[in-house]
C-alpha positions in Angstrom: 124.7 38.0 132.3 127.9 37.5 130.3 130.9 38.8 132.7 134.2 38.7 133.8 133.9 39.1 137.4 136.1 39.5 140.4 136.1 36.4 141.8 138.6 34.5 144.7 138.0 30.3 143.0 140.8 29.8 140.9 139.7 29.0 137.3 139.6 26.3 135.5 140.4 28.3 132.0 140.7 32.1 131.9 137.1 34.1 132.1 135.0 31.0 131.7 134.8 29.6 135.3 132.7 34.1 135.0 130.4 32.8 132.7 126.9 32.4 134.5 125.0 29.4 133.0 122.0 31.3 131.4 123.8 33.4 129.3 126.2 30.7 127.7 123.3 28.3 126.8 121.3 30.9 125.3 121.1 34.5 123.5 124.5 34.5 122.1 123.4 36.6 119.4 121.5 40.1 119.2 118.6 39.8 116.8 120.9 42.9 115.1 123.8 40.9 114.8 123.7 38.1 111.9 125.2 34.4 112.6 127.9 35.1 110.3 131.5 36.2 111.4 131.0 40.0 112.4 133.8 42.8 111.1 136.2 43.1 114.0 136.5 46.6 115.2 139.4 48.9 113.3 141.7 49.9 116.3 142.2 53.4 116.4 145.3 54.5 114.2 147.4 56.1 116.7 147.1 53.5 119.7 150.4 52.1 119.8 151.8 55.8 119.9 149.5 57.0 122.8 150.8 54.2 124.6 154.4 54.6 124.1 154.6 58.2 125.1 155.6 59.6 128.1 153.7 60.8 130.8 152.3 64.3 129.2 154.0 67.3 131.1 151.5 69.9 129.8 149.6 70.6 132.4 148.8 74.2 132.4 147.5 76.2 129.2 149.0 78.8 127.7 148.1 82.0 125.1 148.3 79.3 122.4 147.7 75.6 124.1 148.9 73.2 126.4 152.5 74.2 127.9 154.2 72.3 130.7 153.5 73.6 134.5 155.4 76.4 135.7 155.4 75.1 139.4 158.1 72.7 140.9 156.7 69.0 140.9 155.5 68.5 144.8 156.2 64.9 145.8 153.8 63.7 148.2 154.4 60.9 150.8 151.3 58.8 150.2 152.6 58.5 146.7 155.7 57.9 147.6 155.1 55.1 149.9 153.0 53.6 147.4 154.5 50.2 146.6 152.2 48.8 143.6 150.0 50.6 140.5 146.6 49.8 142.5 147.9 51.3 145.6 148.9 54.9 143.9 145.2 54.5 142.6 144.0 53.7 146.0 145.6 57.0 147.3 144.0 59.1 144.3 140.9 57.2 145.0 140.6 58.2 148.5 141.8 62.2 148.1 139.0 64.5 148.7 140.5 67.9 147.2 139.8 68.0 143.4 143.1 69.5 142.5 145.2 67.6 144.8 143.0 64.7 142.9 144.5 65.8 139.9 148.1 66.3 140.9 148.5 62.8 142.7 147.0 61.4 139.7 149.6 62.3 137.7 152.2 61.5 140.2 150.6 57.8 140.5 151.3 57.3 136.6 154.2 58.8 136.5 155.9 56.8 139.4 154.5 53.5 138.4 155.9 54.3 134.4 158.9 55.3 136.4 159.7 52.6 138.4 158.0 49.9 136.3 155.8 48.9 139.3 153.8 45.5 139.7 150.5 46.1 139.6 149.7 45.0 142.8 146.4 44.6 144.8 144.4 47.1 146.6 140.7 47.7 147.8 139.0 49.9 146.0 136.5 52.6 148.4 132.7 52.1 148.0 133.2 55.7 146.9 135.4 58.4 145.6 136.7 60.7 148.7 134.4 64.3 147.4 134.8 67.8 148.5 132.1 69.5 150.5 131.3 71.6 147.1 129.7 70.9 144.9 126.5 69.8 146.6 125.6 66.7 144.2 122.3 66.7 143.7 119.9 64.6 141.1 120.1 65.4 137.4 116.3 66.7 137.2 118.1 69.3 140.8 121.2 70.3 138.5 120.2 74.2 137.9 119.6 75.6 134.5 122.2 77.9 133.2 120.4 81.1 134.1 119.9 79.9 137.8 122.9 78.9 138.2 125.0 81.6 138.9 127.6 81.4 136.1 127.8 83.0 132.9 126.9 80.5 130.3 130.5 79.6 129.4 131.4 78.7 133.0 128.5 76.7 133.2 129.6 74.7 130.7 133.5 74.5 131.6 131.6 73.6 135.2 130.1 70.7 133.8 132.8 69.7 131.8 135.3 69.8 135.0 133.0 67.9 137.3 132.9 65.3 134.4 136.6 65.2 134.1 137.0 64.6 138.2 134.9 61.7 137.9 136.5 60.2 135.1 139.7 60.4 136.8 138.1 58.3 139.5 136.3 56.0 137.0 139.4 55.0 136.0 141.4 54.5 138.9 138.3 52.7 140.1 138.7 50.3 137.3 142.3 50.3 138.1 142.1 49.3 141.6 138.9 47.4 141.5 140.1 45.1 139.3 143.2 44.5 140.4 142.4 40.7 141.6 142.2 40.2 137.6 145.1 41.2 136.6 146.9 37.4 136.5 143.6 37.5 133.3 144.0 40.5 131.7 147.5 41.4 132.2 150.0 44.5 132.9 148.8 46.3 129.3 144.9 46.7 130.9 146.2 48.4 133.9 148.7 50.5 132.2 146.0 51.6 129.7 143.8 52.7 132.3 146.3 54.0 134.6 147.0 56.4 131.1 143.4 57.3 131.0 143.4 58.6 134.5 146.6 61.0 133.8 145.0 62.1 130.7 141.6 63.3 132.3 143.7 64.8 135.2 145.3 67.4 132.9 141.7 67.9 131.4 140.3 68.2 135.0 143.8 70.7 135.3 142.4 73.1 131.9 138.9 73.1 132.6 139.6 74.8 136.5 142.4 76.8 135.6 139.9 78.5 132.6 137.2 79.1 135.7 139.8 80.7 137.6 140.5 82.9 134.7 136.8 83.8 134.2 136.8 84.3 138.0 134.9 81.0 139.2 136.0 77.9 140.4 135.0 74.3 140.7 132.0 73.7 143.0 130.3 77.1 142.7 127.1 75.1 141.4 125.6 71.6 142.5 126.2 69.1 140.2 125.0 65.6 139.5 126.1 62.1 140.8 125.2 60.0 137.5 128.5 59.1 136.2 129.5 57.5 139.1 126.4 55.7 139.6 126.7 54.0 136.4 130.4 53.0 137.3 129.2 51.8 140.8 127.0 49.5 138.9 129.4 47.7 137.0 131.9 47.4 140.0 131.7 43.6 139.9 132.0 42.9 136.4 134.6 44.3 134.3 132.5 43.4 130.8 130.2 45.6 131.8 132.6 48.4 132.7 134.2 48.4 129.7 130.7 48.7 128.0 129.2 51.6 130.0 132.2 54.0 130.7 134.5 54.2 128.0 131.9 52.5 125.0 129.4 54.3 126.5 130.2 57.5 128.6 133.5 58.6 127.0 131.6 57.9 123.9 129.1 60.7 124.3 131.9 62.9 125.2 133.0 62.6 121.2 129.3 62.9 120.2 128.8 66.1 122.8 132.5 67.4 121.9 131.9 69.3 118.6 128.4 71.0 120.1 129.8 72.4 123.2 132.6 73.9 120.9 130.3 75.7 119.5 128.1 76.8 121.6 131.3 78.1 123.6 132.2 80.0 120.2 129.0 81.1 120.2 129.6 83.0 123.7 132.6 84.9 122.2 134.9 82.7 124.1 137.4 81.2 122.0 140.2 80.2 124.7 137.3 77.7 126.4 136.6 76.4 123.0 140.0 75.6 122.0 140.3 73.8 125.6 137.4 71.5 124.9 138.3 71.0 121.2 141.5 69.6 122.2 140.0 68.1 125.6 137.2 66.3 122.9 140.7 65.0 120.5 142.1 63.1 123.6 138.7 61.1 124.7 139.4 59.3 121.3 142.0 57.4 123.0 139.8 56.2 125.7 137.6 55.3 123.2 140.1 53.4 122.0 141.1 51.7 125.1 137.4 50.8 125.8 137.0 49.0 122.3 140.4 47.0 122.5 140.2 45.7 126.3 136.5 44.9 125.2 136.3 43.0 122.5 139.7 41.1 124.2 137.6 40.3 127.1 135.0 39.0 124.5 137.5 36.9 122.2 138.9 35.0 126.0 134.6 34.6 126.7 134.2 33.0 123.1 131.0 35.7 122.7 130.9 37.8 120.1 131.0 41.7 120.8 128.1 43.6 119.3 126.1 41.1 120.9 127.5 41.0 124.3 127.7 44.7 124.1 123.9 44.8 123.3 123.3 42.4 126.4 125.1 44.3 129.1 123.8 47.6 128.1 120.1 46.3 128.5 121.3 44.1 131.8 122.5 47.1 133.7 119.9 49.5 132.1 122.4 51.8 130.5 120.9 54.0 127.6 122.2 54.9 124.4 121.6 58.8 123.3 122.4 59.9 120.0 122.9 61.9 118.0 126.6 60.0 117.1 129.8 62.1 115.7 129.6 59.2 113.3 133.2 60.0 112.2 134.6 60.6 115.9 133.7 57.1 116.5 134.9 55.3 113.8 138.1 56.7 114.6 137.9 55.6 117.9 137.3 52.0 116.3 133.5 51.2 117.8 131.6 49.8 115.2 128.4 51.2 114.0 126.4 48.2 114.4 127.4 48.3 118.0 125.2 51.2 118.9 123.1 51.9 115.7 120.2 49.9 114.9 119.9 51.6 111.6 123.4 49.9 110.4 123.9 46.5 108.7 125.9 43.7 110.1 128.3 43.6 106.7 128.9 47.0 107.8 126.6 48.7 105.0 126.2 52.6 106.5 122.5 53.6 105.4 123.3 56.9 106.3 125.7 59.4 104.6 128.2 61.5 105.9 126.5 64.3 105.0 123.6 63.0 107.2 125.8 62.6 110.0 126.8 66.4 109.5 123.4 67.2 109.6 122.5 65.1 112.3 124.9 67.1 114.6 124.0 70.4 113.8 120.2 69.5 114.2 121.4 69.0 117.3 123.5 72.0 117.7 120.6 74.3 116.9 117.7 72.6 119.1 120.7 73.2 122.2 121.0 77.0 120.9 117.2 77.3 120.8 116.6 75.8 124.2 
């Protein structure tokens, strides 16, 4: 398997000393992918910008959208006696309380923007510290909507939430776990991630203030374990990180976005829509991320991406799920040929846009029906 793994023998050339022997004398090329030079992704137009920014202050959400917190920022000792970027993810890493979670998160990137922090070394837990609720159970346990106890638009902002705590952990996971790397991949890697994490707290933030407002709150329904399973998979190998949590995961968030919009329209409630619509605008840039660090990690390996892509997904069993938001993608910068068998190497798109369109409300409509 094609890698970049943590590893304690210092190399004799960057990544390559991570290359296992199999995998570098043969299959260096997915039968999709032609021997010719393949288009490199497009990076997503407004990278540069997301990166430059400031920490976001707009944490809470008003009558018309995001609007900064109206409670004095609480500075916490384990945060403050943090010392290096994969030590303030350590701390987030191991705090059980969801919105505490969510707080020191932001507190982490902010400090270490700050303060202009090395990025330091920590151990990263087997685990994520979880609350008691909710009861995480498998995906076939998860109760359908009308068991569940929620109106149909909690049940989805429930989901939503317990998807945005995770990726908060995802990536301070990648943060910390792959901290020994960071001599490799260098300060931008850990800054981008440490970004990510800030970004999904404040979605965490929306998703649990809206249950409040409809009277619920996170945890009042089980929920399932699968997105950290897949990131507990690729703990040893960041290759296969970046291929199965933000090419992969985050990735379905975009295709997933404009349906659960919808369907929250649907319900009459447009404050929850708007949350997610904007929520579904900001996973671009993890998108993003995920492409950039990716195919960097490729170009040091000397493999090419759509292939190595292809490889680690079928290596660590993770499944691709359409339908795509086509256009969501590309702005995001993954190429088609990445994911979709039905696309040309030279980039030739054999279906229309106005295929894609229909594609996704197909989908819409067999969610509606079921």
């Amino acid at each position: 398997m094609l890698s970049v793994r943590c590893a304690s023998a210092k190399p004799l050339h960057p990544f390559l000393h991570c290359i296992p022997t199999r995998l570098t004398t043969s299959l260096p090329f997915s039968a999709s992918c032609s021997l010719s030079p393949p288009p490199s992704p497009h990076p997503w137009r407004d990278l540069d910008t997301w990166r430059r920014a400031p920490p976001c202050e707009l944490r809470q959400w008003g009558p018309k959208g995001p609007i900064p917190e109206d409670l004095p920022v609480r500075e916490v000792e384990s945060i403050e006696s943090a010392s290096s970027l994969a030590e303030l993810g350590a701390v987030v890493l191991s705090t059980a309380d969801p919105l505490a979670k969510s707080h020191l998160s932001h507190l982490a990137f902010s400090k270490w923007r700050r303060l202009k922090l090395l990025v330091g070394h920590a151990v990263a837990p087997d685990r994520p510290a979880r609350p008691e609720k909710p009861v995480l159970v498998s995906t076939k346990e998860v109760p359908a909507p009308k068991n569940s106890g929620l109106p149909l638009n909690a049940y989805m902002l429930h989901n939503l939430a317990h998807v945005e705590l995770n990726a908060i952990d995802l990536a301070w996971d990648t943060v910390v776990r792959f901290s020994p790397l960071h001599g490799l991949l260098g300060d931008g890697f850990f800054d981008d991630f440490a970004r990510v994490a800030d970004d999904e707290s404040r979605h965490f933030g929306w998703c649990s203030q809206r249950l409040r407002e409809l009277g619920f709150k996170y945890g009042d329904m089980p929920a399932h374990n699968l997105l950290w399973r897949e990131c507990a998979k690729t703990a040893g190998d960041v290759s296969a990180r970046l291929a199965a949590i933000p090419l992969v995961q985050e990735a379905r968030g975009l295709d997933a976005g404009p349906r659960l919009v919808q369907k929250l329209v649907g319900c009459g409630d447009q404050r929850s829509s708007q949350i997610v619509a904007k929520i579904a605008e900001e996973e671009v840039a993890h998108v993003a991320v995920g492409v950039h660090w990716f195919a960097h990690v490729c170009e040091q390996l000397g493999r090419i991406p759509c292939s190595t892509f292809k490889v680690l997904l079928k290596e660590y069993g993770v499944e691709l799920k359409g339908p795509f938001n086509y256009s969501a993608r590309d702005e995001a910068g993954i190429p088609r040929h990445w994911y979709d068998s039905t696309i040309n190497q030279g980039g030739t798109n054999e279906l229309s846009k106005v295929h894609d369109r229909l594609a996704l409300i197909v989908a819409m409509e067999k969610e509606n029906s079921g």
